[in-house]
C-alpha positions in Angstrom: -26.3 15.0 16.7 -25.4 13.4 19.5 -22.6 14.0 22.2 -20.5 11.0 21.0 -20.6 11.6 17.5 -19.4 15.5 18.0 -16.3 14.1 20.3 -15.5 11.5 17.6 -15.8 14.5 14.7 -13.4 16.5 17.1 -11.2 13.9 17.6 -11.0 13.7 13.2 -10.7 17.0 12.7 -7.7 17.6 15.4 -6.0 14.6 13.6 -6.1 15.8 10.6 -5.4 19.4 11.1 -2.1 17.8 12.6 -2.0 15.6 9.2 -1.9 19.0 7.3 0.9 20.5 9.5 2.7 17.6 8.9 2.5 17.5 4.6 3.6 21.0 5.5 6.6 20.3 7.9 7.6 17.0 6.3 7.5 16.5 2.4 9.4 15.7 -0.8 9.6 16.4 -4.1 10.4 13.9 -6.5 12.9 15.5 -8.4 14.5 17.7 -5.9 14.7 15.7 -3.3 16.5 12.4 -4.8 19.6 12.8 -6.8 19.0 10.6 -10.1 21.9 11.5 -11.9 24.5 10.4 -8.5 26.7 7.6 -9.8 26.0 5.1 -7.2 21.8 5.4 -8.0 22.4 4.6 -11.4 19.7 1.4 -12.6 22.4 -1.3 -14.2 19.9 -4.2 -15.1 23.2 -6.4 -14.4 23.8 -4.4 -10.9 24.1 -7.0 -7.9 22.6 -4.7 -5.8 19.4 -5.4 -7.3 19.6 -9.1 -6.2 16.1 -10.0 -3.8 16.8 -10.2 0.0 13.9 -9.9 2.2 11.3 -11.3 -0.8 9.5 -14.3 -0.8 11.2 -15.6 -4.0 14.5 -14.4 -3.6 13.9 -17.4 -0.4 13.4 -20.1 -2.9 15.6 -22.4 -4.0 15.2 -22.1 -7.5 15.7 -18.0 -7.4 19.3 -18.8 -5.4 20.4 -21.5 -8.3 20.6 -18.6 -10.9 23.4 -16.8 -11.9 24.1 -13.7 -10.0 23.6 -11.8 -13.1 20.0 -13.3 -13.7 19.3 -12.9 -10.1 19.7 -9.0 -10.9 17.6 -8.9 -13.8 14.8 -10.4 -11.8 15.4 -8.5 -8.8 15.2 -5.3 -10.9 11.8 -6.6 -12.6 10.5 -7.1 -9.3 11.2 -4.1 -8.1 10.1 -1.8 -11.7 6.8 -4.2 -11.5 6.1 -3.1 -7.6 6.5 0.9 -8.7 4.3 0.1 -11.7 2.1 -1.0 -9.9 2.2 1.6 -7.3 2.1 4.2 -9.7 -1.3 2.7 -11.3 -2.5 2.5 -7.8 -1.4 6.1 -6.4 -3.4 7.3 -10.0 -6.8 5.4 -8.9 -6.8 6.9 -5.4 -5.8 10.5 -6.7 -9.1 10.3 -9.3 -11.0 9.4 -6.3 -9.6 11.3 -3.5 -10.2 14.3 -6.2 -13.9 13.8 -6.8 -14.5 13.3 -3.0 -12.8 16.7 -2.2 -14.9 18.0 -4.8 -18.0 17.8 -3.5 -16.8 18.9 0.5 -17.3 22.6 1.2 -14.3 24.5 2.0 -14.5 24.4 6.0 -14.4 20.4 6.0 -11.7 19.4 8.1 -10.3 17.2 5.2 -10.6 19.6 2.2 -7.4 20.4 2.9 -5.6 17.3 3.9 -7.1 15.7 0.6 -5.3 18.3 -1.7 -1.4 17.6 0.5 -2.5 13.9 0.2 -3.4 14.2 -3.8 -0.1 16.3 -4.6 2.3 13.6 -2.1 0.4 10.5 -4.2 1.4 12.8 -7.5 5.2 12.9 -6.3 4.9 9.4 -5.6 3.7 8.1 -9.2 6.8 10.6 -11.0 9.2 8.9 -8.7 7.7 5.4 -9.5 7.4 5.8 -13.2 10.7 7.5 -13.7 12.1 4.6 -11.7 10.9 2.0 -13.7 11.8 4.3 -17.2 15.0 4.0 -15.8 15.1 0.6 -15.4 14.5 0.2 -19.3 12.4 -2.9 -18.3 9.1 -3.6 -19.8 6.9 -4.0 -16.9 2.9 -4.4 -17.2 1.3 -3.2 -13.7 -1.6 -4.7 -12.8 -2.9 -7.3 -14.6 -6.0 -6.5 -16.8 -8.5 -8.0 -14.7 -7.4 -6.2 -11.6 -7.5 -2.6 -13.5 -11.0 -3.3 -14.6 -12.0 -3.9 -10.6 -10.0 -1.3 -9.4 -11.1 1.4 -11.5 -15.3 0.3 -11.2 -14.2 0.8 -6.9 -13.1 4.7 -7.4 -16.4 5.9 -8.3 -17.8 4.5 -5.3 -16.1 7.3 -3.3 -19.6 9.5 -4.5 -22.2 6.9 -3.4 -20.0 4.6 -1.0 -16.5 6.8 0.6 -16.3 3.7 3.7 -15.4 1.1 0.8 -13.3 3.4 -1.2 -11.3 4.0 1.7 -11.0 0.6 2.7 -9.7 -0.1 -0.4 -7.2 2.4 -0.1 -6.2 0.8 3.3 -6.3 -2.7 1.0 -3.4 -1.1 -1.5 -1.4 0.9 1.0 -1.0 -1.4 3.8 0.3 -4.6 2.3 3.1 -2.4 0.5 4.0 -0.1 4.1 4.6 -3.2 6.2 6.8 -4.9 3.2 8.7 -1.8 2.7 9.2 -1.0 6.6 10.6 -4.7 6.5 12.6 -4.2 4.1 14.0 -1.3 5.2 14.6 -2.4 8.6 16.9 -5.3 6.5 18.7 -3.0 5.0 18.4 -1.9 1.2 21.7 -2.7 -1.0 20.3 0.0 -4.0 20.4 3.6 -2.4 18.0 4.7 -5.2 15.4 2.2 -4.1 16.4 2.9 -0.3 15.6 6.9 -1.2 12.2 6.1 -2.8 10.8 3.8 -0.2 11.9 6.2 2.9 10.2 8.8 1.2 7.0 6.9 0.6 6.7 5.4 3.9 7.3 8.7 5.2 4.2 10.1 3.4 2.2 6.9 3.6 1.8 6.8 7.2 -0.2 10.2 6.9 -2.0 8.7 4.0 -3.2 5.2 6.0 -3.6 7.9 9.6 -6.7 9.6 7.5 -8.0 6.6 5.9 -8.5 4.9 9.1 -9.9 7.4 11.4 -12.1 9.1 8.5 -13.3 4.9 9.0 -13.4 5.4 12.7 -15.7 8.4 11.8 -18.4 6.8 9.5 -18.4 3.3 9.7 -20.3 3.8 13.1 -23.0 6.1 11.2 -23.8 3.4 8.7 -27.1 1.5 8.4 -27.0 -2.4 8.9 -26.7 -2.8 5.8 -24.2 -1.2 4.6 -22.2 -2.1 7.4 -23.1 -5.9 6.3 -21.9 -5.1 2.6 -18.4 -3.9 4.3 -18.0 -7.0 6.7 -17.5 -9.4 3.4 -16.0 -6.7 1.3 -13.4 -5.8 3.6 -11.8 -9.8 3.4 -12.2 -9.9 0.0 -11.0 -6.5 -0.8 -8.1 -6.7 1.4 -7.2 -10.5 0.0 -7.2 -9.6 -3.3 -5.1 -6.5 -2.8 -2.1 -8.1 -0.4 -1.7 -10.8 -3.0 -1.6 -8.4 -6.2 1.0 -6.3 -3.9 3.3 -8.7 -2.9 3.3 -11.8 -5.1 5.6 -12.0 -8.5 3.1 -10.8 -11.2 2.5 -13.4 -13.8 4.7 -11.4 -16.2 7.3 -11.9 -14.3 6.6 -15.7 -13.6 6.3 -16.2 -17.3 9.1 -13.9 -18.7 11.6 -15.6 -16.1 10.2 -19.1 -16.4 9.1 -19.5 -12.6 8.6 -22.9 -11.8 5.8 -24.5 -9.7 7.2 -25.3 -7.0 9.5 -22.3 -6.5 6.1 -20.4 -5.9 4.7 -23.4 -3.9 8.2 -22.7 -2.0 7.7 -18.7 -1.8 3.7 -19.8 -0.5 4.9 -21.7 1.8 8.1 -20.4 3.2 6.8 -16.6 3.8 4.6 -15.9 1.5 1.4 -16.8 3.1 2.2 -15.3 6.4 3.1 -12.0 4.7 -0.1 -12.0 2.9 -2.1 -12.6 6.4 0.8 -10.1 8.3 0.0 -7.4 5.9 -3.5 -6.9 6.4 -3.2 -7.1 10.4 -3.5 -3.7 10.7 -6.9 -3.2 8.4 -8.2 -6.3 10.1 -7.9 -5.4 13.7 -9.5 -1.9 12.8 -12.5 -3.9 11.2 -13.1 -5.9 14.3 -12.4 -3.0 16.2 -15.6 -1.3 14.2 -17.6 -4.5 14.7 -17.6 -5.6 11.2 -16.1 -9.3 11.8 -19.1 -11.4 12.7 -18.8 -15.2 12.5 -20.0 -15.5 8.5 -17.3 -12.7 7.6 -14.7 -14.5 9.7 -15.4 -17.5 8.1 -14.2 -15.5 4.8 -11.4 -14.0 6.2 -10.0 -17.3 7.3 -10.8 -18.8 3.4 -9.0 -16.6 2.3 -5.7 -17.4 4.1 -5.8 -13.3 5.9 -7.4 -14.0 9.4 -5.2 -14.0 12.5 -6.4 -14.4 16.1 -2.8 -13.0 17.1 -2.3 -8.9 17.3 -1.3 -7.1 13.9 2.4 -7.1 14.1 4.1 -3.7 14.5 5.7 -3.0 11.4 6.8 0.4 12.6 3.2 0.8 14.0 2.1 4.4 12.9 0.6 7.4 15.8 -3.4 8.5 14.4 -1.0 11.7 14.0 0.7 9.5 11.1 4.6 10.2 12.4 6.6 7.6 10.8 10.3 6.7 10.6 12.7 10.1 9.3 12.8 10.0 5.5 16.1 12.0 5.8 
């Protein structure tokens, strides 16, 4: 083993002995720490509070036409969809973050971490699901097609951990940077303010390990290997950004979204959202020297490539500190 890789396996395990301090110092508990029974988080499908701000269709014209009570029911959707979603999501990478601390041995540096980060992702889905069961709204998830691809990915944490962990990096970041955005804007629901401090709070320790455990072995791989994650990163991380922060077509069809109020929310934010979101994963895959010119070619196809820097977005330490939760 050389000299480099021991300082780079020294520089992983002192991160993530800090990560484990920190899902020590700084956690929540979904049921302890938000107060669902206040009156003011109470989920009113007719509650104005719920109408879209910082979203790409609450931009369009269309969305601003509707009543203020319809503009509530669809704002709720869109926000029970996104924790449906996230709750599907946070149940994929627990399987697989499971069977990958399964076969460590107890010294590994991450055994631990993975258990704090499997039991914060648990307290995540309660809080999502019991959301969206308060919400009384009869929200999907993922489409179909998108389970099926997502669940053949987590068993590739036993043969292939780099491309499982990208694409956690491919779910998680798209939904920090929105959520840091939206947060920054100001959140008119305190129960939806509470539940995204607390998962950006845990998040930024989640995406901290999931990029330097990248840092670690993405070096170490073969050519090709490293070939197989050049075009799978763009593609992963396309799909993902666009199944995170688009209107699911339940909502477009349950609400009647026409054409060209999604040509509007494309156009008007939604495309640079999509290519902001995965600024962070992208600049860490050309920092690891997997954008050569054929995978660049994909990453511009696909509407997610950026000479610019990844935008800030309440840029997270390799420590994973992130905004107070309190």
């Amino acid at each position: 083993m050389t000299t480099r890789t021991e300082t780079r396996q020294d520089v992983f395990a002192g991160i993530v002995a800090r990560l484990s301090r920190q899902s020590v110092d700084k956690h929540f508990a979904a049921y302890e720490d938000i107060d669902w029974d206040a009156p003011d988080m109470a989920v009113d499908a007719r509650d104005p509070r719920f109408c879209l701000s910082v979203d790409v269709l609450g931009a369009t014209d269309w969305y601003r036409a509707l009543p203020e009570e319809r503009r509530a029911l669809v704002g709720l959707h869109r926000v029970a969809t996104a924790m449906q979603v996230g709750a599907e999501f946070e149940n994929l990478l627990q399987r697989g973050l499971l069977a990958y601390a399964y076969r460590l041995p107890p010294d590994a540096p991450e055994f631990r971490y993975l258990h704090h980060e499997v039991i914060e992702e648990s307290q995540h889905s309660m809080m999502f699901r019991e959301f969206v069961r308060r919400s009384r709204t009869d929200v999907r998830g993922m489409p179909r097609w998108a389970k099926a691809a997502a669940a053949a990915v987590v068993p590739l944490n036993r043969v292939f951990p780099e491309l499982f962990f990208l694409f956690v990096l491919g779910g998680e970041d798209p939904v920090d940077l929105l959520q840091r955005r939206q947060l920054r804007a100001g959140i008119a629901h305190p129960l939806v303010e509470r539940i995204m401090r607390i998962h950006v709070t845990e998040e930024a320790r989640h995406l901290s390990f999931a990029r330097q455990y990248l840092k670690l072995h993405v070096p170490e791989l073969g050519w090709a290997r490293r070939q197989v994650l050049s075009f799978a990163a763009p593609a992963l991380l396309g799909v993902m950004a666009r199944l995170m922060l688009l209107p699911s077509p339940q909502l477009v069809h349950r609400f009647g979204v026409p054409r060209r109020a999604r040509r509007q929310a494309w156009r008007n934010g939604g495309a640079a959202l999509v290519r902001d979101s995965v600024g962070k994963p992208r600049r860490l895959c050309v920092e690891l020297g997997l954008v050569h010119r054929p995978a660049r070619a994909l990453w511009r196809l696909l509407g997610i490539w950026s000479d610019e820097p990844a935008p800030g977005d309440g840029e997270t330490t390799d420590a994973g500190r992130a905004p107070a939760a309190a």
